[in-house]
C-alpha positions in Angstrom: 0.0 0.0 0.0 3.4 2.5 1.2 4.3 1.7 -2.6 1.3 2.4 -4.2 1.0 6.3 -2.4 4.6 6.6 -3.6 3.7 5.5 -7.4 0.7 8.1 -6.7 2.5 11.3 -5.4 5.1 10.5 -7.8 3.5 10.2 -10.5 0.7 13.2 -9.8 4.3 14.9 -9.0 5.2 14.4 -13.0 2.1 15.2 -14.3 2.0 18.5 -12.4 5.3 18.9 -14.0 3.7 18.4 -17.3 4.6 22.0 -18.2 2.5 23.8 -20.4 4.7 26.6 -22.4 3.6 29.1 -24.9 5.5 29.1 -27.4 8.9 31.5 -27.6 7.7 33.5 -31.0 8.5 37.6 -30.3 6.7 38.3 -33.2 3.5 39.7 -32.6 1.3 38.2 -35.6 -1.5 37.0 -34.6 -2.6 33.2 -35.4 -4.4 32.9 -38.6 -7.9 31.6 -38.2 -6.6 28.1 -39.8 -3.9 27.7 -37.4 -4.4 25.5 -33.6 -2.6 27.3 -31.1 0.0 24.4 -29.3 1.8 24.2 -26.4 4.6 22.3 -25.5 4.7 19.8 -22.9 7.1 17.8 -21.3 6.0 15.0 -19.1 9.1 14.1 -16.3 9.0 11.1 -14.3 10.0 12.6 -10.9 9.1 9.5 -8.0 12.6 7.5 -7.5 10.6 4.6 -5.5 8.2 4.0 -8.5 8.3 1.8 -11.3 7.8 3.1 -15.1 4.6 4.6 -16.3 2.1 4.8 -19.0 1.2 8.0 -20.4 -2.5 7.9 -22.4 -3.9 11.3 -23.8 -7.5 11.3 -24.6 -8.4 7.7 -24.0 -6.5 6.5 -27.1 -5.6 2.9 -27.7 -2.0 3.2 -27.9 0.0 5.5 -24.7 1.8 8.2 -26.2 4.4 7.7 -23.5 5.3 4.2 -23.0 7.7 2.7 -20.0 8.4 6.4 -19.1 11.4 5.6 -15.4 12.8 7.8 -13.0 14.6 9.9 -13.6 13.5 10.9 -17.5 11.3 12.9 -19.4 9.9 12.9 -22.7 11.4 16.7 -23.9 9.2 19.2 -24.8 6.4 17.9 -27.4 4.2 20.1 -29.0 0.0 19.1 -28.4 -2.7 21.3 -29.3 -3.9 23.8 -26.5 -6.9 22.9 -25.2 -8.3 20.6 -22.3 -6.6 17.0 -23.1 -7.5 14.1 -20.7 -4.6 12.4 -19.1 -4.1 9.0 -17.5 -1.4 7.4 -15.8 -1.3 4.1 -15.7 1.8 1.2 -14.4 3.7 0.6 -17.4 2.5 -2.6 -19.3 -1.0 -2.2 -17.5 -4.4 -1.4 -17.1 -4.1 -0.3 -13.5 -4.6 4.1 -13.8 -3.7 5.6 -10.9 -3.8 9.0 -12.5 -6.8 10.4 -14.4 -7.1 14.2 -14.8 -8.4 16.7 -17.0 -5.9 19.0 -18.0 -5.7 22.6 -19.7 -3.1 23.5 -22.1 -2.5 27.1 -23.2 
């Protein structure tokens, strides 16, 4: 159970370090109405007493992060802004011990 709060805090630790960042353009143009305004997120495994995780965006099928360990990260990717559903789950499983709504600016 003392392993499964760390996976928990840990994990809920990296997600919180999901870091949404606007992205570094000094211009001042403003989008064009066909353009999706993205941030850039990186996703950081940050609990040293918890095994890999699972990252799934949106319920899809396939994780976008797969077997993510302490201490990595995935880099910055660029998602569209927006509110993007997260879940955490163990690596290799179907156990979530993370499921949060999330908005990206």
């Amino acid at each position: 159970m003392k392993s499964r709060k760390f996976l928990q805090i840990g994990t809920l630790l990296g997600v919180l370090a999901l870091t949404a960042a606007c992205s570094d353009d000094d211009n001042n143009t403003p989008l064009s109405p066909t353009s999706t305004p993205e941030s850039n997120v990186m996703v950081i495994h940050a609990s040293p007493n918890a095994p890999g995780v699972d990252i799934i965006l949106n319920d899809a099928a396939t994780p976008a992060v797969e077997d993510l360990v302490f201490p990595t990260n995935t880099g910055y990717v660029p998602l569209s802004s927006g509110t993007i559903n997260v879940k955490v789950n163990a690596a290799n499983s179907t156990t979530t011990v993370i499921n949060e709504n999330l908005t990206l600016a």
